[in-house]
C-alpha positions as CSV (number, residue, x, y, z in Angstrom):
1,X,114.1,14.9,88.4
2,X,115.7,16.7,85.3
3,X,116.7,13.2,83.8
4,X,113.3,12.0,84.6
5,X,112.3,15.1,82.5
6,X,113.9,14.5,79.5
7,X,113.2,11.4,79.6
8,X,109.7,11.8,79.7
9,X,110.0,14.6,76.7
10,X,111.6,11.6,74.9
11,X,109.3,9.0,75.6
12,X,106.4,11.4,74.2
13,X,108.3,12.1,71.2
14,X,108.5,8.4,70.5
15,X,104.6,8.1,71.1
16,X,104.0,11.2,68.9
17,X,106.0,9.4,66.2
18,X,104.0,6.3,67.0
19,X,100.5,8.0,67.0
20,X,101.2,9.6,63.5
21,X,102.4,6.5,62.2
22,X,99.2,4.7,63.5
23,X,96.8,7.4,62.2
24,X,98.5,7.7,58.5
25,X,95.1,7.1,56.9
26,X,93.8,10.6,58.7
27,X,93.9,13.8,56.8
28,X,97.1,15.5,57.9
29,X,94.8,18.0,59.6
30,X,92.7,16.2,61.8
31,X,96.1,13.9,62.3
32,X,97.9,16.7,63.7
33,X,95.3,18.0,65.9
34,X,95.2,14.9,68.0
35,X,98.7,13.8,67.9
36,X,99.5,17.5,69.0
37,X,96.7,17.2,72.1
38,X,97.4,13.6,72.7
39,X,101.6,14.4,73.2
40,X,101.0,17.5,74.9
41,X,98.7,15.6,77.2
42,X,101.0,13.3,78.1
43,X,103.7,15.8,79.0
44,X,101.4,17.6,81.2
45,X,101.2,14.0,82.8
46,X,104.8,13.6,83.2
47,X,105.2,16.5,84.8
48,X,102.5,16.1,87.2
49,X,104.1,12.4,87.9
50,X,107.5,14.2,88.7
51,X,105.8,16.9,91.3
52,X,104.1,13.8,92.6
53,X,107.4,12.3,93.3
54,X,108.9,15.0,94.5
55,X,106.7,15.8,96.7
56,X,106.7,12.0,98.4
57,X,110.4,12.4,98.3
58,X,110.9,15.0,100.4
59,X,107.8,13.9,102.7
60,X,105.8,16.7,102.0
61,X,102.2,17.6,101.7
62,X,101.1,19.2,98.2
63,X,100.0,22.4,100.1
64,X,103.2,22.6,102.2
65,X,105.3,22.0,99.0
66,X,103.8,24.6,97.0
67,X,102.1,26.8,99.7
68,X,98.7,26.3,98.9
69,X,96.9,26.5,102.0
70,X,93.3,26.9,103.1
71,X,94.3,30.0,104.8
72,X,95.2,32.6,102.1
73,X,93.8,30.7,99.3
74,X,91.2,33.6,98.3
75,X,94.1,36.5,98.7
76,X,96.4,34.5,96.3
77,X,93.2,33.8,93.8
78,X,92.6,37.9,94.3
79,X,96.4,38.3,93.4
80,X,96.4,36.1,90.6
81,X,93.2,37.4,89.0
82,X,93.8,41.4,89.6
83,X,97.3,40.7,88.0
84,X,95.5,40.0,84.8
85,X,95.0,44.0,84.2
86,X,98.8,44.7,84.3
87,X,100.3,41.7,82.5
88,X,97.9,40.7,79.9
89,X,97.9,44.6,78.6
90,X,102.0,44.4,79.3
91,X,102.3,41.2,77.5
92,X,100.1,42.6,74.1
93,X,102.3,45.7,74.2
94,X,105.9,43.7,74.0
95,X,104.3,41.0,71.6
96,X,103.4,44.4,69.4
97,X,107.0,45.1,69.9
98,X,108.4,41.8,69.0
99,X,106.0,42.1,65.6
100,X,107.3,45.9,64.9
101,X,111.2,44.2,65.2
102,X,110.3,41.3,62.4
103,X,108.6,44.1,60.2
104,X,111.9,46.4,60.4
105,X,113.7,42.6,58.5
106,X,110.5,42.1,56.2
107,X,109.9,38.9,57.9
108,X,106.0,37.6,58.9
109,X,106.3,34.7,61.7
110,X,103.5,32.5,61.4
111,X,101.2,32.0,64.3
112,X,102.2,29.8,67.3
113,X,101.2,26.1,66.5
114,X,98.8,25.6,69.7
115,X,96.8,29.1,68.2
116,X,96.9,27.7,64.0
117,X,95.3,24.4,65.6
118,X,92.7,26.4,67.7
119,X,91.8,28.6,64.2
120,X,92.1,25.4,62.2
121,X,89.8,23.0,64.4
122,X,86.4,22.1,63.2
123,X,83.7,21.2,65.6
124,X,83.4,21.9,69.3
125,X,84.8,19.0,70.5
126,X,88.4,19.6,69.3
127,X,88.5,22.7,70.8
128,X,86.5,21.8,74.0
129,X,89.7,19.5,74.6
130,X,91.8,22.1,73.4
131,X,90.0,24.6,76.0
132,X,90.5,22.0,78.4
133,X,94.2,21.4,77.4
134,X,94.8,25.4,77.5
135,X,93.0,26.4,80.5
136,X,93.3,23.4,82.6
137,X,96.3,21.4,82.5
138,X,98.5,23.5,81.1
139,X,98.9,26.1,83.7
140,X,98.9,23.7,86.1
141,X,101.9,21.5,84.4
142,X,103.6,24.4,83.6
143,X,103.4,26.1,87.0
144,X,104.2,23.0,89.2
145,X,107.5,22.8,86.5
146,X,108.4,26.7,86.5
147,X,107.8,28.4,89.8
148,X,107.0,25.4,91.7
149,X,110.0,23.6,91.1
150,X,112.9,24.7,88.4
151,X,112.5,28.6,90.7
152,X,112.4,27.4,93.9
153,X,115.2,24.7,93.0
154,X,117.6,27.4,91.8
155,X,116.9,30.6,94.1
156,X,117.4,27.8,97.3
157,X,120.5,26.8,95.4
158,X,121.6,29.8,96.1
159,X,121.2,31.7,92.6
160,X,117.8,33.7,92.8
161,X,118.9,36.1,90.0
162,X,119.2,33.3,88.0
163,X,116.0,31.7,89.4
164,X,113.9,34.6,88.2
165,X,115.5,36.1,85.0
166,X,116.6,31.9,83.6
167,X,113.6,30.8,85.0
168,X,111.3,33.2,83.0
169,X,113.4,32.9,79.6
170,X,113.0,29.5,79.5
171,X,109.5,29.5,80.1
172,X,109.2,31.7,77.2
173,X,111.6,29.6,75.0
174,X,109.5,26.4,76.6
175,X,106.6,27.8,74.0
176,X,108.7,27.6,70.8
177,X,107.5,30.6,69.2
178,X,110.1,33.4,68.4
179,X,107.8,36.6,68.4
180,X,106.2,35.9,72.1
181,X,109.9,34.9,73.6
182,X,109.7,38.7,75.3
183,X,106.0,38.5,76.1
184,X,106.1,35.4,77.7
185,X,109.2,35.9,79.4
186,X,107.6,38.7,81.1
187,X,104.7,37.0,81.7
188,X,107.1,34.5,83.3
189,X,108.9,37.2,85.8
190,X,105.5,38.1,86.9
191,X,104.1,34.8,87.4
192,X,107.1,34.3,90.0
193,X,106.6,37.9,91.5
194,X,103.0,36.8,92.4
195,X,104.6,33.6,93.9
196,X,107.2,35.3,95.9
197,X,104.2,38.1,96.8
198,X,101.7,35.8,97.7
199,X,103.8,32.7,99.2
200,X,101.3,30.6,97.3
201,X,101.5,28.6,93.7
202,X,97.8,29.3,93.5
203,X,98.1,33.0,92.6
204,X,100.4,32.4,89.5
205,X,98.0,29.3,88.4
206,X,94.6,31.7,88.7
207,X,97.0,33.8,86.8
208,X,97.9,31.7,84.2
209,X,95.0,30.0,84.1
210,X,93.4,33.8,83.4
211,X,95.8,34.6,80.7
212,X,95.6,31.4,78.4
213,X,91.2,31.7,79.2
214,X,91.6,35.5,77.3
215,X,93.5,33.9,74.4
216,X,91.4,31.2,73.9
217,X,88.4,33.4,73.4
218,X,90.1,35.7,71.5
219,X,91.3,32.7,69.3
220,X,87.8,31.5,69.1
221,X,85.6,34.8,68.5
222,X,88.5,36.8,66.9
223,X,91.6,34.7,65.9
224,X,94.1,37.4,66.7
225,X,95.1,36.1,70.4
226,X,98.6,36.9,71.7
227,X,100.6,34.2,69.7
């Protein structure tokens, strides 16, 4: 699964490369913004092809692979959404943290790239796709990857120290942005709490999902999100 992985992160590089080529005439801008949604996209679909596989693989059912059953479905969505009022507020503070370190060096990171495009779009339907893209697929890609797979792969492997702390740092450095490395990596640790809590993938997605929702409508009405 990890080779299919970076082979799919390859593969999308080589159609990102391609897309910019193809759409040369665009204004950088506009170029950007869809070769940035298209890619992104795309990975969210390779990932979703690996989980698919994985699941047939080990002959499982989607709910018994990532506990999503009828049956405690509305206590995990409970979970997920009252976990919002501790980690959101926890995530601002470290983030406010991370930004006090950079002022001690005199250094001003700029914004994360998904948040410039969101302030940068014009018209609603960029940044209905990019809601989409934000709200939709991207916890669910990310979750399937992080908890679903990469934590339960490593803590049954026999490492779960490793399965929550590497787990969560790389889902912070899977974002690419320097100044929300210790927010999201604490977002990260909590998204795998509520899995571990709940039993159910569906409480750190509602969670997720939650989180990047309150961004993008502080992007959109404010422009100061976390990021």
């Amino acid at each position: 699964m990890l080779v299919g992985l970076f082979v799919g992160i390859a593969g999308v590089g080589l159609i990102g490369a391609g897309l910019r080529f193809a759409w040369s005439a665009w204004p950088e801008d506009v170029r950007e913004l869809w070769a940035n949604l298209s890619t992104t996209l795309l990975m969210h679909g390779v990932v979703f092809a690996l989980a698919a596989w994985l699941v047939w693989a080990n002959r499982l059912t989607w709910a018994a692979a990532f506990g999503i059953q009828q049956r405690g479905s509305l206590r995990a969505v409970l979970w997920g959404v009252g976990s919002l009022g501790v980690t959101y507020p926890g995530a601002l503070a470290l983030q406010w943290l991370s930004l006090t370190a950079f002022g001690w060096f005199q250094a001003t990171p700029a914004p994360q790239l998904a948040v410039r495009m969101l302030s940068e779009a014009g018209g609603w339907w960029p940044r209905l796709c990019m809601g989409i893209q934000t709200i939709g697929t991207a916890p669910l890609a990310e979750e399937l990857l992080f908890r679903g797979i990469l934590y339960v792969s490593i803590k049954q492997a026999g490492y779960p120290r490793l399965a929550w702390w590497g787990v969560a740092l790389l889902f912070g450095l899977s974002h690419g942005h320097l100044p929300t490395l210790l927010p999201l990596s604490f977002f990260g640790l909590a998204l795998a709490w509520l899995y571990e809590r709940t039993g159910s993938l569906l409480a750190p997605l509602v969670a997720h999902a939650g989180f990047n929702a309150v961004n993008f409508i502080r992007v959109v009405l404010e422009g100061t999100p976390l990021g």
